[in-house]
N, C-alpha and C positions, 0 to 999 in steps of 0.2 A: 522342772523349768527347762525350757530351753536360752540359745542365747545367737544369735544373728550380727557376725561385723559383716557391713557393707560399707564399700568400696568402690567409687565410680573417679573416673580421670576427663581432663579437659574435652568438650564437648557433648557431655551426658545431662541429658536429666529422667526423670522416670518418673510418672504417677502411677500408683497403683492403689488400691483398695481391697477391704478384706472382707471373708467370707463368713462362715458363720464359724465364729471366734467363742463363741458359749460365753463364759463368766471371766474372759481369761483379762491380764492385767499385762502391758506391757510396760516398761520404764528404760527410756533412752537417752544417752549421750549422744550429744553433736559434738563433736570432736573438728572438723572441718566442714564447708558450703551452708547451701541453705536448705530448712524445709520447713512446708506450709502442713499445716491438717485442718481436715474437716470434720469437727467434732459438734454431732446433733446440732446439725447446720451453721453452726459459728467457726471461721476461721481463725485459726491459732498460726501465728510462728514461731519457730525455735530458733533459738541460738546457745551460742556452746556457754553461756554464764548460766544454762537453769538447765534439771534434768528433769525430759518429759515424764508425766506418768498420765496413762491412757488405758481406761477401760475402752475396751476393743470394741464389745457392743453397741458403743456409741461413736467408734471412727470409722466413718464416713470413708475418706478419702485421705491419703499424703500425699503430696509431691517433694522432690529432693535434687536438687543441681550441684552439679560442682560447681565452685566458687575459686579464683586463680588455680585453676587445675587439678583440685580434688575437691572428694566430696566425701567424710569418711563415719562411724557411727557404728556404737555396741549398743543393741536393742537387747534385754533379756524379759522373758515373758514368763510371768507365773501362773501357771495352768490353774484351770476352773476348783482342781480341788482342795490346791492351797488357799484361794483365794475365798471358797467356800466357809471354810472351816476358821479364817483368822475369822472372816465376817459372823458367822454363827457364834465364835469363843467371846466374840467383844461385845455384837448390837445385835445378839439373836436372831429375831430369820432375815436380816437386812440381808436384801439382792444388792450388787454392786453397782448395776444403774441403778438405784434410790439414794446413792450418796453424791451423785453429781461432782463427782473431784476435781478441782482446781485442778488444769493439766499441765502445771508446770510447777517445780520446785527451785528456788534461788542456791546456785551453789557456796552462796558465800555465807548461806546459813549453817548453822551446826551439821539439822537435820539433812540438810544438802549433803554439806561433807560426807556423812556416814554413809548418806543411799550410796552415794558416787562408790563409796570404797567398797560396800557391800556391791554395787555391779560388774566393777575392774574385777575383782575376788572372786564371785562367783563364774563371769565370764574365762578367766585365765584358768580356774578349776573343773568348767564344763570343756576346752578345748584342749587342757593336757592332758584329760580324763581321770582327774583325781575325783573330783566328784560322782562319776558313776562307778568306781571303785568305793566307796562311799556314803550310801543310802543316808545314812545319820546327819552324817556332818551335811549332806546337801539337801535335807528335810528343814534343816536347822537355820541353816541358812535364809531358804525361801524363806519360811516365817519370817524371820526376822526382818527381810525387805520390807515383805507385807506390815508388818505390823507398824514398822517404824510408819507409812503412809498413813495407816488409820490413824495415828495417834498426832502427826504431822501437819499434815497436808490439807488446808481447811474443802470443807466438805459439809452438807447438810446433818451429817449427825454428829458433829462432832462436839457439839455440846453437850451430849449425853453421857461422855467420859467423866465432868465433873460430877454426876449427880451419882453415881454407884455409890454403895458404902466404904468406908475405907479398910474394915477388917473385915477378913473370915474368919468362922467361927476354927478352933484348932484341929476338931474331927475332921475335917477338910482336908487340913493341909496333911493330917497324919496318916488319911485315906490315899490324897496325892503322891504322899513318898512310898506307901506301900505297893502304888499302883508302877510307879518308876522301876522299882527293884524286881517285881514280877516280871514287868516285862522290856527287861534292859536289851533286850537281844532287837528290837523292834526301833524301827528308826522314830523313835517316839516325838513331836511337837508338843507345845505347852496347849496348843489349842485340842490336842488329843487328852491332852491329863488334863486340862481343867474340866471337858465334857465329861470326861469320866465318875467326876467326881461331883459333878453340878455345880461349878459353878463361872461365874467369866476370868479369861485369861488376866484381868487386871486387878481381881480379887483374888486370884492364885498368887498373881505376882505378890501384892501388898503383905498377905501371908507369909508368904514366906521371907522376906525381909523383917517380917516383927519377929516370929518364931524362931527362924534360922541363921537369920544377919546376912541372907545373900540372895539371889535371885534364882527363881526354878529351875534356868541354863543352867548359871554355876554349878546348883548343887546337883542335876544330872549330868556333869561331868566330871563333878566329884565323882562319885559313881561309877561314873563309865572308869575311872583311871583305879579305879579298886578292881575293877575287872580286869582291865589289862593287865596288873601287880600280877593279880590271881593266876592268870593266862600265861606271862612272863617268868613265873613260877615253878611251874611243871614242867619236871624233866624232859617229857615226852613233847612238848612243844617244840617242832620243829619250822615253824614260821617268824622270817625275818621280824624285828622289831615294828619296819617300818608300813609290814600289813597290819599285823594285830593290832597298830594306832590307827591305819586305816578301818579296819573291821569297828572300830569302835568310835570312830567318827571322830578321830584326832589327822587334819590334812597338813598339818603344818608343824613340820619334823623340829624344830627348833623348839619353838613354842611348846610344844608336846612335850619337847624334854627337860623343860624347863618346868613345867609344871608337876610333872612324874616328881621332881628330881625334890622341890615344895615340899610333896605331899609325903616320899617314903624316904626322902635321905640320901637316894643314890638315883644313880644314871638307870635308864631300863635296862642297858646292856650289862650294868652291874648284876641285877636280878639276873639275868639269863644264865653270865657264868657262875652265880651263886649255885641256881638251882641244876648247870650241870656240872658241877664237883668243882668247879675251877675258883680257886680265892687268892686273892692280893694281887 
């Protein structure tokens, strides 16, 4: 994913239009001024109470003015292969122009709220460069924009969510976790393990909530924080704490060690001088 703040001052405005954008997805904050788009020839406007979401394939045109002297705006775009792949996990071979998206979302909804804090988040992560430090945590991410839209954002298929069954079978789910732990090293998505496994990412989900009482993230970051124990372990480890949460897709040092701290009893830094000689 990428992510684009623009910035224009008194007396600007700009149209521009885009070129060949593949499958890709953009979702924007207006934060200050105005802008129009041209979406498969219906004009849209924005304003900063909804956050746009736009497949690209279908924008036509934007225009953007400053408004009393600025004009300001966090676009981030989730490339063709994330976007790909939640589509394939949830409504099998749906193209993204087949869902026709409402291209705006109300921010005083839930689902508002969350896109909004999943874009501030990923945009502050792709610009301090935590996230390309990070392959996991910023795979992880993207999905979760994505997903949150398909399951949101009314759209032509979106009634086809009701109709899936509600369980998977356990062979699934117990293929699923096998398939996590092989390959923990690999910046894995739920829409990578449910394909894996055959079946859609909202029947992996439901599964694992009956089976394990938590959600696929969770419990692959359960996981992930058994590796970092493991990692933080060994004497011969000689990388700061705060890579080895990075290497395993923990960006948020606090959080991280809060949860470390849950799951085995102590701080990570505890493990560290545990495992090299140093106690109390």
């Amino acid at each position: 994913m990428d992510v684009v703040r623009a910035e224009l001052s008194a007396g600007w405005d700009w149209r521009y239009s885009y070129g060949d954008s593949g499958g890709e997805l953009a979702i924007s904050l207006l934060n200050a001024g105005k802008a129009d788009m041209l979406i498969a020839g219906k004009s849209v406007q924005r304003t900063s109470s909804e956050v746009a979401v736009v497949s690209l394939p279908r924008l036509q045109e934007q225009s953007v003015e400053a408004v009393d002297g600025r004009y300001s705006s966090v676009t981030l775009t989730l490339h063709t292969d994330v976007v790909t792949k939640a589509l394939s996990a949830t409504f099998g071979n749906a193209a993204l122009e087949d869902l026709d998206l409402t291209p705006k979302l109300d921010l005083s909804t839930s689902a508002g709220q969350i896109l909004y804090q999943l874009v501030r988040a990923s945009a502050a992560g792709l610009y301090d460069g935590i996230l390309a430090r990070s392959p996991k945590a910023s795979a992880l991410l993207s999905e979760a924009a994505m997903q949150l839209i398909l399951e949101n954002v009314p759209h032509r298929l979106i009634d086809r969510l009701n109709r899936q069954p509600l369980d998977a079978p356990p062979r699934h789910i117990r293929r699923a976790v096998e398939y996590m732990r092989a390959n923990l090293h690999l910046p894995l998505t739920i829409a990578d393990i449910a394909g894996n496994v055959g079946i859609s990412s909202r029947l992996l989900q439901s599964g694992f909530r009956r089976i394990h009482g938590t959600t696929p993230v969770a419990y692959l970051r359960r996981i992930r924080l058994e590796a970092i124990h493991d990692e933080l372990s060994r004497p011969e480890n000689l990388l700061p704490v705060s890579e080895v949460a990075l290497k395993w897709g923990f960006t948020h040092m606090g959080r991280f060690a809060a949860s470390y701290r849950s799951a085995f009893g102590l701080y990570p830094s505890d493990t560290v001088r545990r495992a090299r000689g140093f106690c109390g």
